[in-house]
C-alpha positions in Angstrom: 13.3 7.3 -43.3 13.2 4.6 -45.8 10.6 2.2 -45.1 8.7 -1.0 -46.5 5.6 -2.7 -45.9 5.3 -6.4 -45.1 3.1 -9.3 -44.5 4.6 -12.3 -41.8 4.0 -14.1 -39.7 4.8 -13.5 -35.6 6.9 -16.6 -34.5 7.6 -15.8 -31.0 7.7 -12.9 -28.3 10.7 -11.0 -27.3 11.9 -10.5 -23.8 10.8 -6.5 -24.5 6.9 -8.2 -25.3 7.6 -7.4 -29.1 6.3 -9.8 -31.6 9.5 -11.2 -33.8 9.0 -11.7 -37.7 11.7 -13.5 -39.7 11.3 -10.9 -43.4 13.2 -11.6 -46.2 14.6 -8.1 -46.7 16.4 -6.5 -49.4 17.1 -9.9 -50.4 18.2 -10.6 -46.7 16.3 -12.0 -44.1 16.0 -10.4 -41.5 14.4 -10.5 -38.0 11.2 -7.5 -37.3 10.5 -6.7 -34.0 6.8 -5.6 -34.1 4.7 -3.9 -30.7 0.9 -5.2 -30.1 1.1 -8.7 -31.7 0.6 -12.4 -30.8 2.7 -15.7 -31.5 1.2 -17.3 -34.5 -0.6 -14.1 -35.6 -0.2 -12.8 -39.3 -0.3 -8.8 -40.0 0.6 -6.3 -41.8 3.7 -3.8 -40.4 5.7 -1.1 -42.0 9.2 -1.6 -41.4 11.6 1.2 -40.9 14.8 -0.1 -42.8 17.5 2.2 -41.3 17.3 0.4 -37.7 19.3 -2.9 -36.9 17.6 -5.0 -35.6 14.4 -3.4 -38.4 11.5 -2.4 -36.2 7.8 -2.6 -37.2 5.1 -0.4 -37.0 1.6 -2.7 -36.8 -1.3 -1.5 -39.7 -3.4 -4.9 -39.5 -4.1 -8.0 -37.7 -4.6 -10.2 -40.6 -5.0 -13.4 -39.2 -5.7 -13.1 -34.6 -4.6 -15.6 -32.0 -7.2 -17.3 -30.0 -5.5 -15.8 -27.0 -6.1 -12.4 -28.5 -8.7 -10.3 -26.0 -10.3 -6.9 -26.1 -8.0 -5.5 -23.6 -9.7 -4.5 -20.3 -8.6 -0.8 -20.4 -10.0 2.4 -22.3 -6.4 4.0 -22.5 -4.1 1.2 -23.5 -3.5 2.6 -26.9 -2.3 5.8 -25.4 -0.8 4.8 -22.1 2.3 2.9 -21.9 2.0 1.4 -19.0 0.6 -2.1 -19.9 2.3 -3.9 -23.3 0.4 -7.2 -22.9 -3.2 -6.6 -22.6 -4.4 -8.0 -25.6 -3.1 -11.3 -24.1 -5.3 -13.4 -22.6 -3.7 -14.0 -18.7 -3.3 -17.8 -19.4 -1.5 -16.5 -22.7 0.8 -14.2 -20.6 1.3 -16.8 -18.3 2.7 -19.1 -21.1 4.8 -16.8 -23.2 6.6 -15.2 -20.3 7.7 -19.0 -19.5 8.7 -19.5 -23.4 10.9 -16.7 -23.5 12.4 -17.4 -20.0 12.6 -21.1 -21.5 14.4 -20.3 -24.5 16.4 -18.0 -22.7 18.1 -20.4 -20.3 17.5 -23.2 -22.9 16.0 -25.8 -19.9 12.9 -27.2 -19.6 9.8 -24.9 -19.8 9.7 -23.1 -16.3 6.7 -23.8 -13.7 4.7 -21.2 -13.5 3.1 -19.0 -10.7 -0.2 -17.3 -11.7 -1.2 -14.2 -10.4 -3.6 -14.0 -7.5 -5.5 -10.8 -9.7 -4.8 -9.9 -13.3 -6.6 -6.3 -12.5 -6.3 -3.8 -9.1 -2.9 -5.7 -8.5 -0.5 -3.1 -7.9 0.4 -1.7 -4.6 3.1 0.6 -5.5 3.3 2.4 -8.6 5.3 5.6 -9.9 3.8 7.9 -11.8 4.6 11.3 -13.9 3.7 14.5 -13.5 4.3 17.7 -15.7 2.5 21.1 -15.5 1.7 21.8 -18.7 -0.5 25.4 -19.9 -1.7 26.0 -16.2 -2.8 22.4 -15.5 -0.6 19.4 -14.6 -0.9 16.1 -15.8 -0.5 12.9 -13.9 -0.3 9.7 -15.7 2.4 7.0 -16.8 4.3 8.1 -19.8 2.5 7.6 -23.2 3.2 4.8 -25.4 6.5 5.8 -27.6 6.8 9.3 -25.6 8.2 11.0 -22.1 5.0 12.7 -22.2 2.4 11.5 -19.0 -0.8 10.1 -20.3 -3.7 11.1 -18.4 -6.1 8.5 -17.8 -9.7 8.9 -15.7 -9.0 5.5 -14.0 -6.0 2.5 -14.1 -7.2 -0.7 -13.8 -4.6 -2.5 -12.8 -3.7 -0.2 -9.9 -5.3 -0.9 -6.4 -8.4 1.2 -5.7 -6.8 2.8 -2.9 -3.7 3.8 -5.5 -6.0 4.9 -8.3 -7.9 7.5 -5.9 -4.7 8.8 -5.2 -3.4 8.5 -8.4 -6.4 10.8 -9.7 -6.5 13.2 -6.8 -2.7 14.2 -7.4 -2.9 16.5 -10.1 -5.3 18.1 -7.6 -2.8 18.1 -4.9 -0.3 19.0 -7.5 -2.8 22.4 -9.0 -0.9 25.9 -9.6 2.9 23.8 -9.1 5.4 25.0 -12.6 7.7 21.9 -13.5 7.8 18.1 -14.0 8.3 15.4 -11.1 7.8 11.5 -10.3 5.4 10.2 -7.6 5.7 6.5 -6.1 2.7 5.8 -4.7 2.4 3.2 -1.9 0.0 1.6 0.9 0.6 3.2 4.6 0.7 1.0 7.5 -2.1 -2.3 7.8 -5.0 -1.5 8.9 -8.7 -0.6 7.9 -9.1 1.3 5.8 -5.8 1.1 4.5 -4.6 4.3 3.3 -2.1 5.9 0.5 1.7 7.1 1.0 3.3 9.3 -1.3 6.9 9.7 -2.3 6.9 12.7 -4.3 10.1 14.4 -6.3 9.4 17.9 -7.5 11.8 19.8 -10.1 10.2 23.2 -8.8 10.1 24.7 -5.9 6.2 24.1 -5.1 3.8 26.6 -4.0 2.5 26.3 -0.3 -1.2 26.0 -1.3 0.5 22.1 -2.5 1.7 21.8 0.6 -1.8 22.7 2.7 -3.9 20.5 0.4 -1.6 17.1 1.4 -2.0 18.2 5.0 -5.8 18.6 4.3 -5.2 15.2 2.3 -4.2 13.4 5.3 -6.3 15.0 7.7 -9.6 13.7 5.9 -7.6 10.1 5.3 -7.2 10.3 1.7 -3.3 9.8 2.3 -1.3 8.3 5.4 1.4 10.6 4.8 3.6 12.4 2.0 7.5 12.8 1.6 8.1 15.5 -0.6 11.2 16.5 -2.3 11.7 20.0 -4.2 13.8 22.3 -5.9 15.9 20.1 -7.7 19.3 21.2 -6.1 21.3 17.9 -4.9 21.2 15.2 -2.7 22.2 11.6 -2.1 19.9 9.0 -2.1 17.6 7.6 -4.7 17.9 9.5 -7.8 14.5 10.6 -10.1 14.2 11.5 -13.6 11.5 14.5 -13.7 13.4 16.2 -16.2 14.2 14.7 -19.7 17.3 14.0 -20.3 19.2 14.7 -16.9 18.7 13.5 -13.8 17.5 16.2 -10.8 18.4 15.7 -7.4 17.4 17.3 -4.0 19.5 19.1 -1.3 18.4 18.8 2.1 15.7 16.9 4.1 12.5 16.7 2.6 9.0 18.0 3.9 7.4 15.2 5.8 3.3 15.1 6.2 1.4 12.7 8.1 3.6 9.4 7.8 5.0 8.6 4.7 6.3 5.0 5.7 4.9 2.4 3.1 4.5 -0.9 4.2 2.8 -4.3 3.0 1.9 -7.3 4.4 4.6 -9.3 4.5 5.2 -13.2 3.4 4.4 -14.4 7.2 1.1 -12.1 7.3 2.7 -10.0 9.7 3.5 -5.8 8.6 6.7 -5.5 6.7 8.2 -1.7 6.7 9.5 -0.5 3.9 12.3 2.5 3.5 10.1 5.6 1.7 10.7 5.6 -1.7 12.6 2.2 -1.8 12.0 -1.1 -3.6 9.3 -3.4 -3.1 7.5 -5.7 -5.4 4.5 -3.8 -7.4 2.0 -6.4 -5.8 1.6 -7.1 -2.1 -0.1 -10.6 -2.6 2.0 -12.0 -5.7 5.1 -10.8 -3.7 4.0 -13.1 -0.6 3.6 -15.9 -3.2 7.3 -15.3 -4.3 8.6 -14.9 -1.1 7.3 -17.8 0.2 8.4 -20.1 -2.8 12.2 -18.7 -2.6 11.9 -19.7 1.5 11.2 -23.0 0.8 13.2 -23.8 -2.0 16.0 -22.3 0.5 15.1 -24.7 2.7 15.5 -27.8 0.3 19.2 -26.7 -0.1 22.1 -27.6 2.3 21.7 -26.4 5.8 24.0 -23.3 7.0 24.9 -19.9 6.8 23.1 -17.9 4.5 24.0 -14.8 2.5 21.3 -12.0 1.5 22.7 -9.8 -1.5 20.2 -6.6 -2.4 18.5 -7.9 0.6 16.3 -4.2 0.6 14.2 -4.3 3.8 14.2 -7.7 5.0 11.1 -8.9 2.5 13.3 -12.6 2.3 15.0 -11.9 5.4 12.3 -12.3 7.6 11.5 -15.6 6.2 15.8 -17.3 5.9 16.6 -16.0 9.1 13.9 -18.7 10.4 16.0 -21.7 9.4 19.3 -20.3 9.1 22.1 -17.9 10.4 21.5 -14.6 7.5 23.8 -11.7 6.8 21.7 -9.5 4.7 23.4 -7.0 2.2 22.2 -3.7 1.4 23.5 -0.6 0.3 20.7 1.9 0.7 20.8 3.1 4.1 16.7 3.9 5.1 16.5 0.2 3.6 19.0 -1.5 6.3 17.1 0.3 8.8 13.5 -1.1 8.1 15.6 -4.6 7.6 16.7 -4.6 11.1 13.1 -3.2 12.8 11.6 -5.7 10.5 13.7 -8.8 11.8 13.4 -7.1 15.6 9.8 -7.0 15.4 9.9 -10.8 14.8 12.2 -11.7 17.2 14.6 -13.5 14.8 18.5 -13.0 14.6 20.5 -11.6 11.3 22.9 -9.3 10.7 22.2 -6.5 8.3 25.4 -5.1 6.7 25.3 -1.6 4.8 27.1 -2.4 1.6 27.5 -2.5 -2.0 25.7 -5.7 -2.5 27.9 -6.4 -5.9 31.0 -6.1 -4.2 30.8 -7.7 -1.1 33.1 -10.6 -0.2 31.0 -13.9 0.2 32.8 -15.6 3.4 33.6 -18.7 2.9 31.8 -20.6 5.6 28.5 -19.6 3.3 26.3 -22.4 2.3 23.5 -20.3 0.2 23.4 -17.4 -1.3 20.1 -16.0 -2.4 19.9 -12.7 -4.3 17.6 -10.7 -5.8 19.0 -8.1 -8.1 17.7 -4.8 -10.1 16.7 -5.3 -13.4 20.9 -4.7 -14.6 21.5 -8.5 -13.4 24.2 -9.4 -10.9 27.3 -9.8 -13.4 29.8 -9.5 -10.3 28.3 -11.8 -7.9 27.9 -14.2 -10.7 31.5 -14.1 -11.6 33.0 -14.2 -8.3 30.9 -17.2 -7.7 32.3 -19.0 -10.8 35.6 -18.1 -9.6 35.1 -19.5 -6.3 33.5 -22.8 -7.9 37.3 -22.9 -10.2 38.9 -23.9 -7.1 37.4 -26.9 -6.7 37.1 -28.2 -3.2 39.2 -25.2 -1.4 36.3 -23.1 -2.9 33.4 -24.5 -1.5 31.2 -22.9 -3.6 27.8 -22.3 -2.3 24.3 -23.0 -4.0 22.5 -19.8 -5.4 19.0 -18.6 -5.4 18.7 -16.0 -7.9 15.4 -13.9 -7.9 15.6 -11.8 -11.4 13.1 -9.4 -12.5 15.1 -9.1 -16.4 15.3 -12.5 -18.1 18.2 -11.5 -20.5 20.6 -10.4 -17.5 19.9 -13.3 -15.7 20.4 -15.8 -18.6 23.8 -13.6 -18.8 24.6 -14.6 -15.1 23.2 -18.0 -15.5 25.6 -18.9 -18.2 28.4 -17.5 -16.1 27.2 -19.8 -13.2 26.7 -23.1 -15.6 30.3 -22.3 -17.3 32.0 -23.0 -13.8 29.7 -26.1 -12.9 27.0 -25.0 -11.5 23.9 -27.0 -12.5 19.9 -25.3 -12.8 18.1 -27.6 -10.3 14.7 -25.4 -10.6 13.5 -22.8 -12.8 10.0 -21.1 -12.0 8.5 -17.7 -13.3 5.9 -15.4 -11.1 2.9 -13.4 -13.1 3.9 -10.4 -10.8 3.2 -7.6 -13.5 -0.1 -9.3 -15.0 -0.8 -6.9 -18.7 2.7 -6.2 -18.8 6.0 -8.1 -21.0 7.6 -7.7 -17.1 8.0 -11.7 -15.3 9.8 -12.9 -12.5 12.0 -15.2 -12.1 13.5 -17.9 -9.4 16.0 -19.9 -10.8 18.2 -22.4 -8.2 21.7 -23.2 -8.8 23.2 -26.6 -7.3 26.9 -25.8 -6.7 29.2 -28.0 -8.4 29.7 -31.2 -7.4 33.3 -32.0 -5.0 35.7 -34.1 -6.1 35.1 -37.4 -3.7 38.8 -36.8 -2.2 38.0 -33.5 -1.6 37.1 -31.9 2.5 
């Protein structure tokens, strides 16, 4: 590896949380993409030459940003989990809206501040690997597939973190690698753990006795446990490196493994076990409220859900408007619909590939919250409905986007037809982290003035 040390300056973040260094290079200049910096800092980095774009290992901190902090965790140089904690939160906060800024090349963004910077996450996923007789539980080390094995994680919720560090416990005489979301159980006090796990092994029974002791004495609510590794549909896992390793049959079911949180109208939102939800139960009712009433500033009538998971917007359209609410994962649709029961409200929840699915044309909104891949599909058959003018009658969009590249991809697609950015607002929903979210609001272009 041919390499070179340098001295520059950091002139902004990267969507990745990267610090980027224009370096004049072998006579070319070039930008360096360097982990653990600030804007405005100046350090010192080796450079690795043989990647495009040149990446940057830090050595110094020559010159630190006032919004540089001791970060608030023992581990953070071993654990990967958290990029951002030498950021101060208000620094976080403000970069996260520069990138999403530049990005979309708007206005700077309004931004939502998070509720707590620390013992904010109420779902997490974690590794787990036996390794020598012992298994270690952690998230995966910085630059490594290796779990890194921390005594406590502060930005977990307390209720997590004690089962976070009991699990390798649980987990004690089990061969093989595996993933475990970890979730909160039904409301209530005290509220308890659920666990999702996904073994590669088959596990001994002595695992199996020590979650139903687990839940006996309240530590957990309830465990789902997948093992073996055979095949299975459903949400895949990674446990092994390089390959993915599904399940065969139904999995071992302890207690009640149904997570749930508390959803945007205070009320208990069920989730599907093992599915999506935001990582934080308060930032995600700030969200959810914001994308309700930005829906409602929009033209009244029919509303279209895309990756609508288990009714988390739902619940809150469906008040003001008639809601079809796509979803292709099936345990999802079926929390959706005893979520919007439970409330007595009316919408129709249609099991379906969310990216493929033919918006009708009497739709008037269309809100959609993609994974982090972006919504490249949606977006294009939107600007394709936009093209035809009045006969289209294209809707207005509210896109909830969790990547900041992909959905500068799909906004460009949107602006290229006519559609106009009316807000754009980013949520600190991963506080430590490089991770933002984003609500940005499309205005569907305008109709001719002969047009019906």
């Amino acid at each position: 590896m041919r390499t070179l040390t340098v001295e520059a300056e950091i002139g902004e973040l990267a969507p990745g949380g990267e610090g980027v260094a224009i370096c004049t290079i072998d006579g070319e200049r070039r930008a360096v993409f360097v982990p653990g910096v600030l804007t405005g800092e100046r350090v010192r980095a080796e450079v690795d030459l043989e990647r495009r774009p040149a990446r940057g290992r830090l050595l110094a901190v020559l010159e630190p940003s006032a919004s540089r902090v001791t970060p608030p965790c023992a581990h953070v140089a071993r654990c990967g989990g958290c990029d951002w904690m030498s950021l101060s939160p208000e620094a976080q906060a403000r970069e996260h809206a520069a990138i999403v800024g530049r990005l979309l090349g708007g206005a700077p963004p309004r931004s939502h501040h998070a509720v707590r910077a620390l013992g904010y996450r109420t779902r997490a996923r974690v590794h787990a690997e036996s390794k020598r007789g012992r298994v270690i539980v952690g998230m995966f080390g910085r630059r490594s597939h290796e779990p890194a094995a921390v005594d406590t994680c502060v930005v977990l919720d307390p209720v997590l973190d004690r089962a976070r560090d009991a699990l390798a416990g649980w987990l004690e005489g089990a061969t093989g690698r595996g993933e475990a979301e970890l979730g909160l159980g039904r409301p209530g006090e005290p509220r308890k753990a659920v666990l999702d796990l996904r073994w590669s092994a088959e596990l001994p029974g002595a695992v199996f006795g020590r979650l139903e002791r687990a839940v006996k004495e309240g530590a957990l609510a309830g465990a789902r446990v997948f093992s073996g590794g055979a095949s299975a549909p459903g949400r895949d896992r990674e446990p092994r490196r390089g390959a993915a390793t599904r399940f065969a049959g139904a999995p071992a079911k302890i207690g009640d493994p149904t997570p749930f949180i508390v959803g945007a109208d205070d009320a208990p939102l069920r989730l599907a076990p093992g599915g999506f939800s935001q990582a934080t139960e308060a930032g995600n009712q700030l969200l959810a409220r914001r994308v309700a009433e930005l829906a409602r500033e929009l033209a009244p009538g029919p509303c279209v859900e895309l990756y609508a998971g288990a009714g988390n917007l739902t619940v809150l359209l469906a008040r003001d408007r008639e809601v079809v609410a796509v979803e292709q994962d099936h345990d999802a649709c079926e929390a959706a619909r005893e979520n919007v029961a439970a409330r007595g409200l009316s919408a129709r929840v249609v099991e379906a590939d969310a990216s493929a699915y033919a918006i009708p044309r009497s739709a008037r909104l269309v809100v959609l919250d993609p994974p982090r891949e972006g919504a490249r599909a949606v977006a294009e058959a939107l600007a394709a409905r936009a093209a035809k003018g009045a006969a289209g009658r294209a809707p207005a969009v509210v896109y909830v986007a969790c990547d900041p590249p992909t959905l500068a991809r799909d906004a460009k697609t949107l602006t290229a037809a006519g559609y106009a950015v009316r807000t754009v607002e980013t949520f600190e929903m991963f506080p430590q982290t490089s991770h933002v979210e984003t609500v940005v609001v499309f205005d569907p272009p305008a109709r001719p003035a002969s047009g019906a």
